[in-house]
N, C-alpha and C positions, 0 to 999 in steps of 0.2 A: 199242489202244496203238500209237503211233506211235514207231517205229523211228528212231534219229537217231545221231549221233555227237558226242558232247558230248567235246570236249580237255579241260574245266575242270572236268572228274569227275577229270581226272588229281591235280587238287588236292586234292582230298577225300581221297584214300586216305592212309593213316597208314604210314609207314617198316616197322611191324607185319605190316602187310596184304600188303605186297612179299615181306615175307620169308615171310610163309605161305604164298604162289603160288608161291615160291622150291623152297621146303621137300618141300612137296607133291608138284611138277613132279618135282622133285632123285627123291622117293620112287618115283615112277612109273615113271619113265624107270631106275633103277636095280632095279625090281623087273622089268621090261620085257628087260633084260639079263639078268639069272640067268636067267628065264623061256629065253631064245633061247639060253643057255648049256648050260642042261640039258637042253632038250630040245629045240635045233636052230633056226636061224635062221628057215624058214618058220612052224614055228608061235610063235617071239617075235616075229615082226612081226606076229603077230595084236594083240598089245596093242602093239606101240610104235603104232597106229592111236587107243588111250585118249586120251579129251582129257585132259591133263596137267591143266592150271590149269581145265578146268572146273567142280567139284566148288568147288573154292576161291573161285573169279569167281562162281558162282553163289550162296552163301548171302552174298557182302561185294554182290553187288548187290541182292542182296532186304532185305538187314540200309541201305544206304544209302537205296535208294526208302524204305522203310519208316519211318527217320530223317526223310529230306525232310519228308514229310508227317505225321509229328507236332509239327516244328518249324511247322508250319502250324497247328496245333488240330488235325488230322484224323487218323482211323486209317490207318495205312498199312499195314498185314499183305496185304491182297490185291494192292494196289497194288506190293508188293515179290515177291512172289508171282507177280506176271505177268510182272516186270519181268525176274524170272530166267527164266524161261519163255520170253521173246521170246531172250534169248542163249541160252537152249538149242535153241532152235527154230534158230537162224543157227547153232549148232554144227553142227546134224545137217546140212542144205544144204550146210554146208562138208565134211560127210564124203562126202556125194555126189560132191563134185569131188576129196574124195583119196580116193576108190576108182580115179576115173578117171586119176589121177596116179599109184597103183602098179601098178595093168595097163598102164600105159603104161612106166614107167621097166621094170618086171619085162621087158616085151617087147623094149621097141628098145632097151636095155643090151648085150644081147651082138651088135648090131647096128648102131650108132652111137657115135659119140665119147659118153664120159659129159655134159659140158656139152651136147651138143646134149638128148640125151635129157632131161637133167632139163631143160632150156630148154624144150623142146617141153612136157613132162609138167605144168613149172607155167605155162604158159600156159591148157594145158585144163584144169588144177584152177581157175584165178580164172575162167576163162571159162565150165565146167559150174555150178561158184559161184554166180559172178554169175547165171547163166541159171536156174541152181531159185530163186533168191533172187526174182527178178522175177516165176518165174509165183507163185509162194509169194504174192507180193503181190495178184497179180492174181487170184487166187478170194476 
């Protein structure tokens, strides 16, 4: 499956489909808080690390590939199937570079200006990123 960036899937999606990604996130992130509330910021940043919209992005992309290709004649269940697969696959690559983005901020915070820290810290998240994303391709 070839990986790509399509803007005009923007248009596909239903004002419904926003607010589920909305809702979800809203849910996450809100259970991510009591979490760090009751029992201490270290261990609720274990889950504000949860992909919020994943769960959500991934069954409205397997449910659209899916659509595409019966709008074709053709089944599309696997085809939707992979498709979420490929964006969970770019999720996990992404969490490798925010791992590397909160031992970083964790470390030079009480050590540098807060902007530089977090400047430094998402540069090496898009850079570690980017870098598992390429060899990802490359095996």
């Amino acid at each position: 499956m070839k990986v790509m960036v399509s803007l005009g899937a923007l248009r596909e999606l239903k004002f419904h489909e926003y607010l589920i990604r909305f809702v979800v996130g809203g849910i996450i992130t809100v259970a991510a808080g009591l979490i760090a509330k009751r029992f201490g910021p270290s261990f609720g940043g274990l889950f504000l690390a949860f992909p919020a919209i994943l769960p959500a992005s991934a069954t409205m992309i397997a449910k659209h590939e899916r659509l595409r290709k019966e709008e074709k004649g053709l089944r599309g269940t696997i085809r939707g199937r992979k498709a979420a697969g490929a964006d969970a696959a770019g999720a996990a690559l992404g969490g490798i570079g925010l791992i590397v983005f909160a031992v970083l901020v964790w470390r030079m915070l009480p050590e540098i200006a807060p902007w530089a820290a977090l400047t430094s810290a998402t540069a090496a998240w898009f850079g570690v990123s980017y870098g598992a994303w390429r060899i990802y391709k490359a095996l």
